[in-house]
Structures are given as C-alpha cells and as structure tokens.
C-alpha positions as CSV (number, residue, x, y, z in Angstrom):
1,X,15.3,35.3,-33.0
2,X,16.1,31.6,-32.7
3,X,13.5,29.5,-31.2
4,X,14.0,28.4,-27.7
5,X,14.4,24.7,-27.8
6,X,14.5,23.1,-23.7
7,X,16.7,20.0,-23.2
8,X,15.0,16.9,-23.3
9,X,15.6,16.4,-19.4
10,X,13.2,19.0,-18.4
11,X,10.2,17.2,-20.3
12,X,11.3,13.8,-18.4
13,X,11.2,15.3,-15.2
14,X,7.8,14.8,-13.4
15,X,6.7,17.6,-11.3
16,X,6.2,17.3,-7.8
17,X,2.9,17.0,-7.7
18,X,2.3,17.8,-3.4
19,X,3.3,21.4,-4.1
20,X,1.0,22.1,-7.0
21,X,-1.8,20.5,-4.4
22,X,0.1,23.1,-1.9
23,X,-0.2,26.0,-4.6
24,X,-3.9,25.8,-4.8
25,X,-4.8,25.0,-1.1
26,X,-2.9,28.6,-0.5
27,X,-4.9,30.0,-3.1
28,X,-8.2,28.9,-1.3
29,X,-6.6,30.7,2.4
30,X,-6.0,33.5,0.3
31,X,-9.8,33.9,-0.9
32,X,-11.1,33.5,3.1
33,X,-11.2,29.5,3.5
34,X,-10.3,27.5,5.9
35,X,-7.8,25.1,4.4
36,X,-6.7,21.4,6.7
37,X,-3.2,21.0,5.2
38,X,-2.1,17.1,5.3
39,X,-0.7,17.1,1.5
40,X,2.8,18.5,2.9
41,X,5.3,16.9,4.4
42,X,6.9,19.6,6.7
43,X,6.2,19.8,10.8
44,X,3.8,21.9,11.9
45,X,6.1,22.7,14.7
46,X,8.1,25.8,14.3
47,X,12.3,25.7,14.7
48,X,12.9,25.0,18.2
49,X,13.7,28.0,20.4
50,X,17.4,26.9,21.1
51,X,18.2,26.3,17.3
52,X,16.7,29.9,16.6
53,X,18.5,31.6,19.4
54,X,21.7,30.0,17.7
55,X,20.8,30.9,14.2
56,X,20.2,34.9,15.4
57,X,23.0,34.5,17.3
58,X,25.6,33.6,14.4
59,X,23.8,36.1,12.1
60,X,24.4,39.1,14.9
61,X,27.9,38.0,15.0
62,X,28.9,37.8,10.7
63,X,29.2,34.2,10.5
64,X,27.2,34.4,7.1
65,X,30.9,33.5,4.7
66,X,31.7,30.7,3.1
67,X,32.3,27.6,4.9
68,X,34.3,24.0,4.0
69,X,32.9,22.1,1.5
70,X,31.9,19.2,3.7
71,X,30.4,21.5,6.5
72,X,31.7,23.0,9.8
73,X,34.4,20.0,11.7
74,X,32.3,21.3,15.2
75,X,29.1,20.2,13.1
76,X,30.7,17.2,12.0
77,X,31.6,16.2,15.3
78,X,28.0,16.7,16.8
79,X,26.6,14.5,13.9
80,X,28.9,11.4,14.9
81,X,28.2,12.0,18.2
82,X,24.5,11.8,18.0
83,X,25.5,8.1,15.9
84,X,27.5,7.1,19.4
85,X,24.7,8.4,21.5
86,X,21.4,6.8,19.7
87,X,22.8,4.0,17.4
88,X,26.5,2.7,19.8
89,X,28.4,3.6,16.1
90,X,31.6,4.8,16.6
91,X,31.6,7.2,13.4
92,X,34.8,9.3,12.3
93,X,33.2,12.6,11.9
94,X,35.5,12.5,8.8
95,X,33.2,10.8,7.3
96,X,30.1,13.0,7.4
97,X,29.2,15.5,4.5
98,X,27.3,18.8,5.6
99,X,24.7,19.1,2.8
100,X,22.3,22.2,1.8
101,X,19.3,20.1,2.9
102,X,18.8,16.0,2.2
103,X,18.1,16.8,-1.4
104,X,21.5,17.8,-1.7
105,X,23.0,15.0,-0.3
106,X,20.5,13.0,-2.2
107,X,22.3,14.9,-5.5
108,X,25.7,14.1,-4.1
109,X,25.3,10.2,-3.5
110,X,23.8,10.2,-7.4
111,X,26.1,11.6,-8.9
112,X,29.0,9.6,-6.7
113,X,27.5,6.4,-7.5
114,X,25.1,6.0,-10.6
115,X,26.7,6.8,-14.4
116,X,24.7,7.9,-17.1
117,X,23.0,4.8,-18.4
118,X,23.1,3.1,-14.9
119,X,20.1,2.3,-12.6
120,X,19.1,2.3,-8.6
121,X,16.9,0.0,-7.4
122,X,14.2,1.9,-5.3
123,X,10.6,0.8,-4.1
124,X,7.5,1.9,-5.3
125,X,5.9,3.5,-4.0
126,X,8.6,5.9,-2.3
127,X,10.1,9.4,-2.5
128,X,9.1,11.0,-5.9
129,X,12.2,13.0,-6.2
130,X,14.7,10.3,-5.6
131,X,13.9,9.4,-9.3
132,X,13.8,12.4,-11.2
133,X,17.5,13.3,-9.5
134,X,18.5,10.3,-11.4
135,X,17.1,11.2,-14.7
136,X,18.7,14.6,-14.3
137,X,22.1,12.7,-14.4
138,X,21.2,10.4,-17.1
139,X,20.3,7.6,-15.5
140,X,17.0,5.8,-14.4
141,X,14.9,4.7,-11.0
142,X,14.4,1.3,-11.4
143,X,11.4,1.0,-9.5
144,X,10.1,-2.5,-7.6
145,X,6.4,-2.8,-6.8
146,X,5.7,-3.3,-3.7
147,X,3.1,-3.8,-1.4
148,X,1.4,-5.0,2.2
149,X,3.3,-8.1,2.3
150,X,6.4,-6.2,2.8
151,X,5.2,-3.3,4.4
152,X,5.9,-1.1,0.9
153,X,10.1,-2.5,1.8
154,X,12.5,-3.5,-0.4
155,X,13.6,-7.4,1.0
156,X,16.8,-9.6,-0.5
157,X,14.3,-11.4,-2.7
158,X,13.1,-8.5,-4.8
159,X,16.3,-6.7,-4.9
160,X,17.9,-10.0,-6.5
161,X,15.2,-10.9,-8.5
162,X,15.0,-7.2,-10.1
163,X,19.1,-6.4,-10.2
164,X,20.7,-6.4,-13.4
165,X,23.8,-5.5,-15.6
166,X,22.4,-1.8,-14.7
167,X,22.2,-1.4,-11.6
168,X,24.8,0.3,-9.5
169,X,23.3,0.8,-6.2
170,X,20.0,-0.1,-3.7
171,X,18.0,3.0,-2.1
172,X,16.2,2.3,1.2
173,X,14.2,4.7,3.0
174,X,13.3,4.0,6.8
175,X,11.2,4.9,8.1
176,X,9.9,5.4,4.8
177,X,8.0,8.4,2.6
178,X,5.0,7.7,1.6
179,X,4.3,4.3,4.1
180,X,5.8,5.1,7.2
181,X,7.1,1.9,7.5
182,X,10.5,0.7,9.3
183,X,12.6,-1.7,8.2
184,X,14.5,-3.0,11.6
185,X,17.9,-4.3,12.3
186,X,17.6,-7.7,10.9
187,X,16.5,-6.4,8.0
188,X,18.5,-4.3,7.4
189,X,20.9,-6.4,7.7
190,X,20.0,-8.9,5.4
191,X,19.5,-6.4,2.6
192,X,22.5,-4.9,3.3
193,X,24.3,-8.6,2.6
194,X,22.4,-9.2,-0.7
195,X,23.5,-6.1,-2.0
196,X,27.1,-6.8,-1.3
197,X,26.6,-10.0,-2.9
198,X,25.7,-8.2,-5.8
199,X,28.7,-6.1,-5.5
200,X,26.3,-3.0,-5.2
201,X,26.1,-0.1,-2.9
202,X,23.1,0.4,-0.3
203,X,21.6,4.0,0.4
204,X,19.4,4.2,3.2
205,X,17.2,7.5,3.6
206,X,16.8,7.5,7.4
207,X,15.5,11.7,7.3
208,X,12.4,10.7,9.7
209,X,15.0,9.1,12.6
210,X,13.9,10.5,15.7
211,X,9.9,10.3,14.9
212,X,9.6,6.3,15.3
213,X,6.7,4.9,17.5
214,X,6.3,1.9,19.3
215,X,9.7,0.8,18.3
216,X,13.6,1.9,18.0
217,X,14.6,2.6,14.3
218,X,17.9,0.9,13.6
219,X,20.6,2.7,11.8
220,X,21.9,0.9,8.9
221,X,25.9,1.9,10.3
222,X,25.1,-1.2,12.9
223,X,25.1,-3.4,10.2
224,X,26.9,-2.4,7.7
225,X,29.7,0.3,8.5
226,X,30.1,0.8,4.9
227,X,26.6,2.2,3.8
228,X,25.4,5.4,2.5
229,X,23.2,7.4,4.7
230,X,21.4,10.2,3.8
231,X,19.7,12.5,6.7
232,X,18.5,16.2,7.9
233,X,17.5,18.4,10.3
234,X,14.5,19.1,8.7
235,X,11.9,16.5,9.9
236,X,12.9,15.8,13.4
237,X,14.4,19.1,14.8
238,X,11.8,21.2,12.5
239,X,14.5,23.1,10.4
240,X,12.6,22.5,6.6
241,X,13.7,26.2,5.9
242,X,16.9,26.1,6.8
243,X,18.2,24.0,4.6
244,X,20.2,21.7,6.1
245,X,21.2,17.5,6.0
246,X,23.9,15.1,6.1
247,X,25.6,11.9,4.1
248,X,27.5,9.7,6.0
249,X,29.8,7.7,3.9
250,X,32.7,5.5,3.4
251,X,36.0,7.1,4.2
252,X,37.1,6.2,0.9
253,X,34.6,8.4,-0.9
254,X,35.2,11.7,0.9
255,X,37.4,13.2,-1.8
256,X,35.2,12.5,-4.6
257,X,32.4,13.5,-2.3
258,X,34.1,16.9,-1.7
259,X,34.8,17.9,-4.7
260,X,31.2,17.5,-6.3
261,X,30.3,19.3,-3.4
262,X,32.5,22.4,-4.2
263,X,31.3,22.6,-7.7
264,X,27.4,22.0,-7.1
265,X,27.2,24.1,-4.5
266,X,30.3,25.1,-2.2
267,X,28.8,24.9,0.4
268,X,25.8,24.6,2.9
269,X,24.5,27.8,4.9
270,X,27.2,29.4,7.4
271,X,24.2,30.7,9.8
272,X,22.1,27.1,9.6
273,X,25.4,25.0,10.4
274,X,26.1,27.2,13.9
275,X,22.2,26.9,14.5
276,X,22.1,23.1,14.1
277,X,25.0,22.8,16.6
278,X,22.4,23.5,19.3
279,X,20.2,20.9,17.7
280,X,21.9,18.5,19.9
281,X,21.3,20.1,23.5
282,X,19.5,19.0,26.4
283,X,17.1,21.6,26.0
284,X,16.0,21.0,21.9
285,X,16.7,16.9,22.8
286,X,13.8,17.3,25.1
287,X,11.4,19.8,23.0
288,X,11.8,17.0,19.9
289,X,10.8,14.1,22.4
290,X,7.3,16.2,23.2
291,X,6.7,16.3,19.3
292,X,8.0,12.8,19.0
293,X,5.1,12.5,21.4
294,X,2.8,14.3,19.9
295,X,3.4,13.1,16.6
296,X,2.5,9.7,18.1
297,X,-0.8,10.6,19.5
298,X,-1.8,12.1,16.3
299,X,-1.1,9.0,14.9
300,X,-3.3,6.6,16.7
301,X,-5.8,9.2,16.7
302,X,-6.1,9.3,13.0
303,X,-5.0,5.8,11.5
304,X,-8.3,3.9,13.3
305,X,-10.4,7.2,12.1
306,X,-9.6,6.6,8.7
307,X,-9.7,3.0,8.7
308,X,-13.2,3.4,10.6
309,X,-14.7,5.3,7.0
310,X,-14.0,2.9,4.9
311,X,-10.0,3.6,4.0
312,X,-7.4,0.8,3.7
313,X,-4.2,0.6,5.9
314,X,-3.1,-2.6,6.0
315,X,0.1,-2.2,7.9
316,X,0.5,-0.1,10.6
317,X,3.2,3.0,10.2
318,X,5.6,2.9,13.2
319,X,7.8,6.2,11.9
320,X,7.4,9.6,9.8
321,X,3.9,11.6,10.3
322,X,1.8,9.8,7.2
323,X,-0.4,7.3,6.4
324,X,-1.0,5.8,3.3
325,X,-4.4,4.9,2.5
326,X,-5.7,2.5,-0.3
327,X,-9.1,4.4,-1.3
328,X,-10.5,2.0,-3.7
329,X,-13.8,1.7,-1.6
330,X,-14.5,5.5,-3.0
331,X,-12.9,6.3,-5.6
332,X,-10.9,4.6,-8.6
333,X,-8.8,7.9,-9.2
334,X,-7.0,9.5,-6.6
335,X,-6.0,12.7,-8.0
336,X,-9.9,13.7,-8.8
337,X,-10.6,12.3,-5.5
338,X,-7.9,14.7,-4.2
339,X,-8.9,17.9,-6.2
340,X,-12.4,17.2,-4.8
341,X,-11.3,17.2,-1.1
342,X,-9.6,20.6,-1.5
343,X,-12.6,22.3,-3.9
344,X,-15.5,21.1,-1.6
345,X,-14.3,20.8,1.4
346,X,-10.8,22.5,2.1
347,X,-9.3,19.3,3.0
348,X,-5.6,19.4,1.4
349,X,-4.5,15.4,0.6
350,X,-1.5,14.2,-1.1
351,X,-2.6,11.7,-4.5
352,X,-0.7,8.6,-4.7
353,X,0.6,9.6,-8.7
354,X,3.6,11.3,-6.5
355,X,5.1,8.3,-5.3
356,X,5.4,5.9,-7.8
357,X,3.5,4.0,-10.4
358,X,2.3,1.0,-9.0
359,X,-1.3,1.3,-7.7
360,X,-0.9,5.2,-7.6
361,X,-4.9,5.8,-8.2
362,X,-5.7,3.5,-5.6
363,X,-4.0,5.6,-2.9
364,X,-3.2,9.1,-0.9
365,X,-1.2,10.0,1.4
366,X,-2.4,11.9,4.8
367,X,0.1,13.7,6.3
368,X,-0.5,14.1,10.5
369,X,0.8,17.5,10.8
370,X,-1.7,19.3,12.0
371,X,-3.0,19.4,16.0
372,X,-5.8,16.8,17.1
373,X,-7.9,19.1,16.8
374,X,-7.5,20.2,13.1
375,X,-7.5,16.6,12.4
376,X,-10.4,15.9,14.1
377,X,-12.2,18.7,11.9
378,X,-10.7,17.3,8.9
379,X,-12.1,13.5,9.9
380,X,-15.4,15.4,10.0
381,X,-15.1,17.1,6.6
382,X,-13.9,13.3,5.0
383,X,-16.8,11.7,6.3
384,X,-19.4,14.6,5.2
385,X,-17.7,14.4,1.9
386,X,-17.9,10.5,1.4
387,X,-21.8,10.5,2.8
C-alpha cells in the first residue's frame, strides 16, 4: 500500500489553540469539576427566542433546500437596512453576500483578493485564523507588531512602513479579537486613505458591532464606500451555531464573489437565513441591548479585578467581551501558565500563542462570558492560584 504522504499545507497550518484549551476543560466537566470557561469566544447567552421561533418555524414549513448563492434578497435587504438604521449608509443590498458563518466570508474575501504568493497586512496580535486561511491559498499574513501605543491597531504609519511589492490588501478588525479595542471614525478614515494610496484594498472585521461600550463603533462604509466588510450573527444576536455572516463589498466584485461562493459552498443554511430575518425585530433589537448591557457590566467588573492582582491592561477595551492581559508579573510562559489555571483550579483561559507572535508568552486572553457571579468565583480561584 502506498504511504500516505499529507500536503505540505496541512503541516503549515497552526491549530487553533482555544479549542484544544476547550477540549480539555470539557474533559475536566466530564470527570465532576467545576470548569469557569473564559478561553472561548462564543456568548453565553443562548439564540434569542424570536430568532428560534423563526428558525422552528421555517424548519416546520420545508424551507431546508438550496438557496441563492449570495443568500436570501429578503436577508439581503434586512442587512442594508440595519447599515441605514445604525451607520446613515445607504447600502444596495446588492452588494451583500450571505455567508455560512464570518469564516466563510473570511474565505471568500481571500480568495477574491490575495494570489498565491501575495500578502495581507494584519496586526499582531489579532484573529489567529485570519492567517492560516491565507496560507491555505498560498499566500502569507504579513503580520505588524503592535502594541499599547496603538491600542493593538493598525495606523497609516505602520501600514506604509510595512507594505511592499506583496501586499494586496489591509485587514482591520474593530472592535478587535484578542484586544477589544475600537478604531473610530477618524481612524478609520485615515487608514482607509493610506491604503488607497497604496492602491490596496482595506478589510475590516467589524463581527463584535453591536457589543461596543462607552462609545459608538463607526462602520468603515462612512468612510470609505468601497471597503470590504466582513460580519455575523454570531457574536451580537448569539447565533455561533447557526452558522451564519455577511461581506459587504464593492458592486464590482459580486460576480466573482458569487461564483466562488457557488463552488466553495453553494450556499449558506436555508433554515438560519429565515431565522436571522427576525434578528432585526423590535423584540430581539431589545433582548441584544440587555446583553449589550450586560456584557458591559461584566466588563468593568472584571478589567479593575484583574488589574487589582497584579495583571497588565494598559488600554481599556471599549467592544467585544475580552480582555487581554500582559502577565509578565507571574509568569514568563503563558501557555504553562494557562494549562496550570485549568489543572489546578478549573479556570479555562485563552494563551496569547493564538493570536500572533509578538509578545505571545507575555499575555492571555479572558473572555467575559460568563455571569458576574461565575466571574467573581473565577477572580477568587486566580488570586488563590497566584498567592
């Protein structure tokens, strides 16, 4: 029998490192302990009742066949509509792409924009599976240290000083994964200008829209008509399982959008596409405002909690449900410091190697989706552990 040989893809491909931390927390539940989960970066807030109701709704009634490539129009239309409502963007629903989930539309804009030997510009530390999609089509994350000073952003200023002959496009994420951070309108708009200069595309990851606090998060569309956005329903209306996003893009890329989309994957999920049409109701508008709210509390409660042990946070997060903590002043390795939290005390964290290179050992990533009152315990547990 021949001797299975993998391509060379799969070996360049990093794993994902959250779920294996995921993987062995469940393992722990399994054997009677009680496991804080703040590694994962899903809502602890089931589906909204509406959006379920919807979702049984279209199952009861056989809408479970193939849909258009680039989603439902009525789907479409909402989508726009919410850009009108929040952002004042008069979007052309035309230009929205229904995707199975924003990893999907991640895989679209990828494979649109970057050829095999090409590059995107990306910040590090940031979204670990933004740069292993690229390798998967050949080409490579360029990825740009950064830091405090720029509250872990991309500016003008590091996306001209690090483009080159390879680079093809700029990916953006605000509010960002891992920081939290949010880049606003201004700057957005000035890093949308230096990458036109540059004759380059900009990408913006805006998935945690609709969990910003203390401020409005911007839409890059205000500024810059022409950008890529990538979204989903799975942070802000609780959908992670139903796999379901959106890409907004250029009118002139639609037909090449489309067909990728037909051959990767024909299509997203008939039954998730008539659930997501009541994402945009009165009734699921106000549920995600209480978890907006929620979210936010959780937030101040745990960001001066950490900070009081001994765990840096230099710049505040105003978006997403994570904080991203320097941990020098207890450990030089995050992962051990990691695989100790979960062994000794059931305390599920996220290590920085996920996210980047740049500083990874120094840092972690807490994820505040869990009530006040699990993350009071789990305060508890982190200060027993570092005594």
């Amino acid at each position: 029998m021949r001797r299975q040989g993998w391509a060379q893809r799969t070996r360049d491909i990093q794993a994902f490192h959250v779920m294996s931390v995921l993987a062995r927390a469940k393992t722990l539940e399994a054997q009677g302990h009680d496991v804080i989960h703040m590694e994962i970066g899903e809502p602890d807030f089931s589906t909204p009742a509406p959006i379920v109701r919807a979702g049984q709704a279209a199952l009861a009634s056989g809408q479970t066949g193939y849909t258009p490539a680039l989603g439902l129009p009525a789907l479409r239309e909402a989508i726009a509509g919410l850009y009108a409502q929040r952002y004042g963007v008069d979007l052309d629903p035309a230009r929205v792409v229904v995707t199975p989930g924003g990893s999907a539309a991640l895989l679209l804009i990828t494979s649109l924009l970057v050829d095999p030997g090409q590059s995107m510009l990306m910040a590090d530390p940031s979204y670990p599976c933004n740069r292993n999609f690229l390798r998967l089509l050949g080409a490579h994350a360029k990825m740009i240290p950064t830091g405090p000073d720029s509250a872990y952003q991309l500016t003008p200023e590091l996306v001209v000083q690090h483009w080159d002959a390879s680079c093809s496009a700029v990916l953006a994420a605000s509010p960002s994964n891992p920081t939290g951070t949010v880049l606003s309108r201004e700057q957005l708009q000035n890093l949308a200008t230096s990458v036109e200069s540059l004759n380059g595309h900009l990408v913006v990851d805006e998935i945690y829209h609709g969990l910003t606090y203390d401020c409005r998060a911007s839409s890059v569309l205000e500024v810059a008509p022409d950008a890529f956005v990538l979204n989903s329903f799975s942070k802000c209306f609780g959908m992670t399982g139903w796999r379901l996003g959106w890409l907004i893009a250029p009118e002139a890329a639609i037909p090449e959008l489309e067909k990728l989309a037909q051959n990767l994957y024909i299509c997203a999920p008939h039954m998730a596409q008539v659930a997501a049409l009541a994402a945009f109701g009165e009734e699921t508008m106000a549920i995600c405002e209480e978890r907006r709210q929620a979210f936010h509390s959780r937030r101040d409660f745990l960001l001066p909690a950490l900070r009081d042990l001994g765990f840096a946070i230099p710049v505040t997060p105003e978006g997403a449900f994570y904080l991203y903590a320097d941990i020098q002043k207890h450990s030089a390795d995050s992962t051990s410091f990691c695989q100790q939290l979960l062994e000794s005390e059931y305390l599920a964290v996220t290590p920085g190697l996920d996210f980047g290179h740049y500083r990874q050992h120094e840092h972690v990533r807490f994820a505040y989706t869990a009530s006040l009152d699990r993350l009071a315990m789990a305060v508890d547990r982190l200060d027993r552990r570092l005594r």
